[in-house]
mmCIF file of the N, C-alpha and C atoms, coordinates in Angstrom:
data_MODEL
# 
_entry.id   MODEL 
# 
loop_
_atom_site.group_PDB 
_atom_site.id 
_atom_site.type_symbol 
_atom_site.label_atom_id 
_atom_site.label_alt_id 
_atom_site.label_comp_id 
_atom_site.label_asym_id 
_atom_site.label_entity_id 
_atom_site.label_seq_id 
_atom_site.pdbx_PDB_ins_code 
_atom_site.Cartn_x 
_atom_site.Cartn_y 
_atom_site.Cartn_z 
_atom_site.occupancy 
_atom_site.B_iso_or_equiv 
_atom_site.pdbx_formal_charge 
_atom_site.auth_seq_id 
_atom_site.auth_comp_id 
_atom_site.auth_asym_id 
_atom_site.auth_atom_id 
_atom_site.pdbx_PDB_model_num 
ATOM 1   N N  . UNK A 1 1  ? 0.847   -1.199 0.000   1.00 0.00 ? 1  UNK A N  1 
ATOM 2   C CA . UNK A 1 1  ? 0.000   0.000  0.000   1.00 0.00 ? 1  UNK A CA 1 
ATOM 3   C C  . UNK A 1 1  ? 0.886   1.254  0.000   1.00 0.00 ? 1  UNK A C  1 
ATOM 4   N N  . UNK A 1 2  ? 0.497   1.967  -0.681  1.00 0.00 ? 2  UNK A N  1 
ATOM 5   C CA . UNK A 1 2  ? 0.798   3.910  -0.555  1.00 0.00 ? 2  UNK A CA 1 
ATOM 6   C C  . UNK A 1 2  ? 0.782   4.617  0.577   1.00 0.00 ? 2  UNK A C  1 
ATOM 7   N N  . UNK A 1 3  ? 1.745   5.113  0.327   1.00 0.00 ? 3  UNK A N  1 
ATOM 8   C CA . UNK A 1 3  ? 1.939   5.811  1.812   1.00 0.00 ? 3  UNK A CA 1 
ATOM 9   C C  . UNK A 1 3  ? 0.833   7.285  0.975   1.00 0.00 ? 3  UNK A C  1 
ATOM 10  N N  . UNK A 1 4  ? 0.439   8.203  2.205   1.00 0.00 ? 4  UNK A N  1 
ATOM 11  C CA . UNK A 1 4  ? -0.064  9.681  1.516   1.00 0.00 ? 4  UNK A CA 1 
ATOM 12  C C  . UNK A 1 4  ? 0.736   10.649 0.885   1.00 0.00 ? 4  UNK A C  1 
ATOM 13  N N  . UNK A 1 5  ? 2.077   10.269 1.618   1.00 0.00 ? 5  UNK A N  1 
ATOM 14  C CA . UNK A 1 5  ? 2.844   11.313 0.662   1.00 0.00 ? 5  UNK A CA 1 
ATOM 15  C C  . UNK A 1 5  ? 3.316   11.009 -0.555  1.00 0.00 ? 5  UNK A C  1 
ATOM 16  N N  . UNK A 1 6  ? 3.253   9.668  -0.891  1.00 0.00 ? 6  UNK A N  1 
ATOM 17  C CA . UNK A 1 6  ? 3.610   9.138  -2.309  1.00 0.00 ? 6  UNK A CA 1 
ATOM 18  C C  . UNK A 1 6  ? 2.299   9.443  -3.778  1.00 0.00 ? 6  UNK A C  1 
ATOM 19  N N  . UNK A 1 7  ? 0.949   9.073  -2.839  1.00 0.00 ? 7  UNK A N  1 
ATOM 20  C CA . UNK A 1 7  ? -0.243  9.921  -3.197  1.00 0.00 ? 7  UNK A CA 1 
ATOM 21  C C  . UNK A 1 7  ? -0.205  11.401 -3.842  1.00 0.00 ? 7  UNK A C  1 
ATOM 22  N N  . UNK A 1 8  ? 0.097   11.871 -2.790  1.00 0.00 ? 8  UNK A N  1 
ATOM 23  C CA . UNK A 1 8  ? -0.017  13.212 -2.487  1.00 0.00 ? 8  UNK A CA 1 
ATOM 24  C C  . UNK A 1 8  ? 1.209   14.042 -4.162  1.00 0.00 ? 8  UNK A C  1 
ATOM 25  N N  . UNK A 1 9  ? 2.434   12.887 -3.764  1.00 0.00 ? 9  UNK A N  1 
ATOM 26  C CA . UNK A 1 9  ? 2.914   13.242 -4.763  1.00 0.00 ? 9  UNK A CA 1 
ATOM 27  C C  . UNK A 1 9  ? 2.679   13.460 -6.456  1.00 0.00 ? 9  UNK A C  1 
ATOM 28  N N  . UNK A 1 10 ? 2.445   11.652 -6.567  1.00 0.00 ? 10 UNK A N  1 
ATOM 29  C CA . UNK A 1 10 ? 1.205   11.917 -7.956  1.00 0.00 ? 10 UNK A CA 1 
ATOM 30  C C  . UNK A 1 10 ? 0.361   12.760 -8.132  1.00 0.00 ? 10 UNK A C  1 
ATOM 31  N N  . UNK A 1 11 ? -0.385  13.122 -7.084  1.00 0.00 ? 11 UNK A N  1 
ATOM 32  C CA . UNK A 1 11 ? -1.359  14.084 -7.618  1.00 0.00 ? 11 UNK A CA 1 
ATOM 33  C C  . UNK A 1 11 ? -0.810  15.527 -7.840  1.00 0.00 ? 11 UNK A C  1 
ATOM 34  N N  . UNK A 1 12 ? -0.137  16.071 -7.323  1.00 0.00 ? 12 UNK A N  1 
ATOM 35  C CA . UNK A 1 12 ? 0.902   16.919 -7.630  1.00 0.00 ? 12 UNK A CA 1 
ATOM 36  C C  . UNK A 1 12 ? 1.491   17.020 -9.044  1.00 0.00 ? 12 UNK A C  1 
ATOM 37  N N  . UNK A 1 13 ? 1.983   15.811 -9.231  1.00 0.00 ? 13 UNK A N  1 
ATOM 38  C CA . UNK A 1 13 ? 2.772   15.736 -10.779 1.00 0.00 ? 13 UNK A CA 1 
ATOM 39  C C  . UNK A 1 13 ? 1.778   15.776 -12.107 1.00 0.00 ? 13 UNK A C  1 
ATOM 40  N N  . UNK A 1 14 ? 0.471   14.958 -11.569 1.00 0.00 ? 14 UNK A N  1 
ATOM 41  C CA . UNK A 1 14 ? -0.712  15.065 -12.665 1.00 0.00 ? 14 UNK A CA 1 
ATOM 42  C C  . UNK A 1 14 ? -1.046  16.297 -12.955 1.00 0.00 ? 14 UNK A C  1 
ATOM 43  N N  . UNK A 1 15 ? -0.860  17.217 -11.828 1.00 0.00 ? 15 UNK A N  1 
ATOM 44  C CA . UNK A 1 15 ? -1.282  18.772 -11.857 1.00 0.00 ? 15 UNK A CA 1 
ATOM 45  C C  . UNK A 1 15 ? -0.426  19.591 -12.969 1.00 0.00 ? 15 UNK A C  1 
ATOM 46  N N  . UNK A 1 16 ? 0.714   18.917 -12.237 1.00 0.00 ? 16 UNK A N  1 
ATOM 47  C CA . UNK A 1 16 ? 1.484   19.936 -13.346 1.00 0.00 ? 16 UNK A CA 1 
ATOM 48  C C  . UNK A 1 16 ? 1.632   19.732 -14.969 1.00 0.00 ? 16 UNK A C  1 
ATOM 49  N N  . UNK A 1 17 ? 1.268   18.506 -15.413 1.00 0.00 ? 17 UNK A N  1 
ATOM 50  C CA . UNK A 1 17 ? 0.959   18.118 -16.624 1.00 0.00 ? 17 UNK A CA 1 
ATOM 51  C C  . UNK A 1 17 ? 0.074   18.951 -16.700 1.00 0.00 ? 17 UNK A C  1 
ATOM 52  N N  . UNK A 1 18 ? -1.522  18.814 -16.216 1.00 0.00 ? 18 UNK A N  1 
ATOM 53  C CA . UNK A 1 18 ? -2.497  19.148 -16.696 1.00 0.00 ? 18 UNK A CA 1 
ATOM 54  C C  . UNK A 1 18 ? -2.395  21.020 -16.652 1.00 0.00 ? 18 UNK A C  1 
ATOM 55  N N  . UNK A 1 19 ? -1.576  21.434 -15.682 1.00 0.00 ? 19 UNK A N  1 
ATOM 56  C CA . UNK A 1 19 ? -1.295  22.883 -16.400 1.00 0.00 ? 19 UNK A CA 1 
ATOM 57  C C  . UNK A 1 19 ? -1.043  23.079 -17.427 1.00 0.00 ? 19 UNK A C  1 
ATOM 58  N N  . UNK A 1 20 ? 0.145   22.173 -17.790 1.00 0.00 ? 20 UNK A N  1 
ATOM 59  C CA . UNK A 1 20 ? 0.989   22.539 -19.519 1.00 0.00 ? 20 UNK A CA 1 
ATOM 60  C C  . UNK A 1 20 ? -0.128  22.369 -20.625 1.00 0.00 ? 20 UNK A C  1 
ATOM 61  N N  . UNK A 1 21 ? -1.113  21.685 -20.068 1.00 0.00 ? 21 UNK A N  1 
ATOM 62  C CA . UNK A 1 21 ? -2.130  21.778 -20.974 1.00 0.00 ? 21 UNK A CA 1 
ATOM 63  C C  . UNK A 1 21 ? -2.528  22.979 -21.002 1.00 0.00 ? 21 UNK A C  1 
ATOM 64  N N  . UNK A 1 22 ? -2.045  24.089 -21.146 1.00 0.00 ? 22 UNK A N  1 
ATOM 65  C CA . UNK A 1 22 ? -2.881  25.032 -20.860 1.00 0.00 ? 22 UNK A CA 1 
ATOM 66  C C  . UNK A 1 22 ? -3.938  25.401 -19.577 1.00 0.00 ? 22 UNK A C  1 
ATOM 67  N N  . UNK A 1 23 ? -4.546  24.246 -18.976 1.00 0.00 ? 23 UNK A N  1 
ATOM 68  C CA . UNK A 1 23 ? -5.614  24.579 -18.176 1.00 0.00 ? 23 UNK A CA 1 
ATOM 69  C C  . UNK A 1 23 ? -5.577  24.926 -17.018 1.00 0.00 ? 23 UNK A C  1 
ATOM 70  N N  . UNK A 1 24 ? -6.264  26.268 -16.527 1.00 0.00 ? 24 UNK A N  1 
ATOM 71  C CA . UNK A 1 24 ? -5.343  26.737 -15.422 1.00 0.00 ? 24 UNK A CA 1 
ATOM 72  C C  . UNK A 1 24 ? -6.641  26.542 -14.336 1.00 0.00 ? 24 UNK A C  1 
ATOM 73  N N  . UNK A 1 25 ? -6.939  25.590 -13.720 1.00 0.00 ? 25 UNK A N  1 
ATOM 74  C CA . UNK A 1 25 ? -7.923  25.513 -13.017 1.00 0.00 ? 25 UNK A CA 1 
ATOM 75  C C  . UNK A 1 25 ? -7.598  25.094 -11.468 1.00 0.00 ? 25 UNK A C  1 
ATOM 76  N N  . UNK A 1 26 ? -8.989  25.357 -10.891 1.00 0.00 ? 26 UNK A N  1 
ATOM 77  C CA . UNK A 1 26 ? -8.929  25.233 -9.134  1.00 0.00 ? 26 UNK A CA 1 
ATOM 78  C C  . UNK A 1 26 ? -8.351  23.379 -9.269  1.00 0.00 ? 26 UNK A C  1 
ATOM 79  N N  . UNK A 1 27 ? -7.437  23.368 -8.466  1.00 0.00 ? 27 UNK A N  1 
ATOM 80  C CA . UNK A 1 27 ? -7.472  21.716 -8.645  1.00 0.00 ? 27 UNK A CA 1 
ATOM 81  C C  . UNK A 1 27 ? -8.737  21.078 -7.425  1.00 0.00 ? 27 UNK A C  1 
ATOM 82  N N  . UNK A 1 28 ? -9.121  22.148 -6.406  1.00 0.00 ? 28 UNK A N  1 
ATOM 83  C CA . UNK A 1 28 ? -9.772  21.776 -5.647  1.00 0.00 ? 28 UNK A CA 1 
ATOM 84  C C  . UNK A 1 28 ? -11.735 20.933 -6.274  1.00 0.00 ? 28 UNK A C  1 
ATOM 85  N N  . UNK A 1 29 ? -11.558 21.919 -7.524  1.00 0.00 ? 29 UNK A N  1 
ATOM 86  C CA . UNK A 1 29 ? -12.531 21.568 -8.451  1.00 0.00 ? 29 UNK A CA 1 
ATOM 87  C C  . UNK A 1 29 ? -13.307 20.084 -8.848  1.00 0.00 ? 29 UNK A C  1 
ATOM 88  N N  . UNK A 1 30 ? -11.758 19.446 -8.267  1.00 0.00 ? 30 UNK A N  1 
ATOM 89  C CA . UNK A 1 30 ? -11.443 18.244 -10.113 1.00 0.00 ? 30 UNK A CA 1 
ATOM 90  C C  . UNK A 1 30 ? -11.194 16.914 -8.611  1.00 0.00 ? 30 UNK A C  1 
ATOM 91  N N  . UNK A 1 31 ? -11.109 17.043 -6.820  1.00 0.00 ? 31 UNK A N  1 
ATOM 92  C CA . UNK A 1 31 ? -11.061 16.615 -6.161  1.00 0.00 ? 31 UNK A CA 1 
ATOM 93  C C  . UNK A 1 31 ? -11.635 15.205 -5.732  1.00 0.00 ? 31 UNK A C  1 
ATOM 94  N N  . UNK A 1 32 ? -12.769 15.133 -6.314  1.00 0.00 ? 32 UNK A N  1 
ATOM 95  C CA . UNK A 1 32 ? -13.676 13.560 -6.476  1.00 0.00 ? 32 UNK A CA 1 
ATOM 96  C C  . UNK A 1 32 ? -13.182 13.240 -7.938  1.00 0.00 ? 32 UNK A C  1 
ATOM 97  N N  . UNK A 1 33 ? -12.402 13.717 -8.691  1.00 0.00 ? 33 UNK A N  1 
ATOM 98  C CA . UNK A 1 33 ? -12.344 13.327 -10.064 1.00 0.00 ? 33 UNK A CA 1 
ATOM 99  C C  . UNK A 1 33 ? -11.315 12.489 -9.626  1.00 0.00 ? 33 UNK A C  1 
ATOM 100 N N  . UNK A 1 34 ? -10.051 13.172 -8.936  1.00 0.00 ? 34 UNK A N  1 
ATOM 101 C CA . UNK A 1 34 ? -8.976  12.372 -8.943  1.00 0.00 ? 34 UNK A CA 1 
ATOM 102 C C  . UNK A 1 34 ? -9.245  11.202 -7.715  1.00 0.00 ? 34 UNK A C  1 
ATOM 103 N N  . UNK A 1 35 ? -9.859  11.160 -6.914  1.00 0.00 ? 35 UNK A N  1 
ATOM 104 C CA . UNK A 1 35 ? -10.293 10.082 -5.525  1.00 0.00 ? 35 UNK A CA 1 
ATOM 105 C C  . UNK A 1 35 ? -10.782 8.772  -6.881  1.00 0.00 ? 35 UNK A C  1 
ATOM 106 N N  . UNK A 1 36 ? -11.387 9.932  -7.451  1.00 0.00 ? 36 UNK A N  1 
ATOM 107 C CA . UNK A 1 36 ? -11.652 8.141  -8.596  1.00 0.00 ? 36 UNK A CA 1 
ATOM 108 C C  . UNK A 1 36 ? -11.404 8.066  -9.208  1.00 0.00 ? 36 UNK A C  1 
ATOM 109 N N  . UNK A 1 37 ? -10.048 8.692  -9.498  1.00 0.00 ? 37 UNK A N  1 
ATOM 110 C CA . UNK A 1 37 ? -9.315  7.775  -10.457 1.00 0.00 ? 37 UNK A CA 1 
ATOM 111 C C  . UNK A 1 37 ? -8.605  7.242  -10.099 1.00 0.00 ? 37 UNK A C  1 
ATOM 112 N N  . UNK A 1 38 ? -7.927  7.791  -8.248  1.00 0.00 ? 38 UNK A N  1 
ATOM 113 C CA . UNK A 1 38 ? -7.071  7.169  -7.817  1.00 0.00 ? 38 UNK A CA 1 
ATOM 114 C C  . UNK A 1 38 ? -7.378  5.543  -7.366  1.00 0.00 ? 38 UNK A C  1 
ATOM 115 N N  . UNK A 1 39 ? -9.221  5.716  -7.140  1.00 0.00 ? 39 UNK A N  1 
ATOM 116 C CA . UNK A 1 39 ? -9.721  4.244  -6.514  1.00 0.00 ? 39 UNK A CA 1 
ATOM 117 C C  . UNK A 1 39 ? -9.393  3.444  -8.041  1.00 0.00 ? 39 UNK A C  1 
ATOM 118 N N  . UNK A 1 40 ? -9.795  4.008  -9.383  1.00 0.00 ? 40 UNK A N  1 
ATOM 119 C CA . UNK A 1 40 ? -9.515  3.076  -10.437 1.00 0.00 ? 40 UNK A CA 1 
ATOM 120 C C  . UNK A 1 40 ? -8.460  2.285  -10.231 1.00 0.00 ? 40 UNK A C  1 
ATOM 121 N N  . UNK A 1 41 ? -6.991  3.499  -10.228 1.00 0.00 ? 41 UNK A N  1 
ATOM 122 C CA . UNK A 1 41 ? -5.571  2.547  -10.150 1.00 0.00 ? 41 UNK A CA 1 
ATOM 123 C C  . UNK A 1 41 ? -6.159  1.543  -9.292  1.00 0.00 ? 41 UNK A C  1 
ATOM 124 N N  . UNK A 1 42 ? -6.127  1.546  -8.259  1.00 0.00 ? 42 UNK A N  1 
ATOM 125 C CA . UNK A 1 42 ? -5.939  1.084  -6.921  1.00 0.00 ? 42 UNK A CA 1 
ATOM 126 C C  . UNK A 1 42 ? -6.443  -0.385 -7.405  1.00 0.00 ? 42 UNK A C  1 
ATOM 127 N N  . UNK A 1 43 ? -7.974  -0.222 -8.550  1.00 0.00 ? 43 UNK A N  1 
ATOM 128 C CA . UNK A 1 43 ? -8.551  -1.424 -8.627  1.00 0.00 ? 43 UNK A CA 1 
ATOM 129 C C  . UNK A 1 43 ? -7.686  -2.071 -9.611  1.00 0.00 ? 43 UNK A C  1 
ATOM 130 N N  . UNK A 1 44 ? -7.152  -1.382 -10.422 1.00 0.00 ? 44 UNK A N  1 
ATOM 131 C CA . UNK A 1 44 ? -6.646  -2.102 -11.491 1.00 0.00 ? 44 UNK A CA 1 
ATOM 132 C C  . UNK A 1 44 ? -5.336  -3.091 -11.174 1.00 0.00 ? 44 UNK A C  1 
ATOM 133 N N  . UNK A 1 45 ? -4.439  -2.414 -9.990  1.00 0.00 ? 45 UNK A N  1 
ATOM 134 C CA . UNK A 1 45 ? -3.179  -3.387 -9.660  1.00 0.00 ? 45 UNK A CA 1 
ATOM 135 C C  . UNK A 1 45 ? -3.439  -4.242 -8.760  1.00 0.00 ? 45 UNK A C  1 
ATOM 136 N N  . UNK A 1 46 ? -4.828  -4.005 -8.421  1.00 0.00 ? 46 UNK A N  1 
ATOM 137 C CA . UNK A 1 46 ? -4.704  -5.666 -7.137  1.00 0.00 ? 46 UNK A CA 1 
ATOM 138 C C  . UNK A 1 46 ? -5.292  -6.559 -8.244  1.00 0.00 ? 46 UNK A C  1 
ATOM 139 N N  . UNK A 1 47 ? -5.281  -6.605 -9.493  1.00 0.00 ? 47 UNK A N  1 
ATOM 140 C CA . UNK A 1 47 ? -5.650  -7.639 -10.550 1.00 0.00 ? 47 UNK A CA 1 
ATOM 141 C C  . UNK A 1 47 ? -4.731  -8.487 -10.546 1.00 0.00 ? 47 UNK A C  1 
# 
């Protein structure tokens, strides 16, 4: 299992991608977006 700061980190790094996209948004916005995507991973590697 993930520690939070390893978490914490990804979500961080996704951010900064998704800036270079141009998009300059609240990340606080997008907060249940990333919880599920993070539950996706989560489901996909205990396969």
């Amino acid at each position: 299992m993930q520690t939070s700061d390893e978490l914490n980190k990804r979500t961080e790094e996704s951010w900064k991608i998704d800036k270079s996209t141009g998009q300059q948004e609240d990340p606080f916005l997008h907060k249940d977006e990333i919880k599920s995507n993070l539950e996706k991973l989560r489901q996909k590697h205990k396969i």
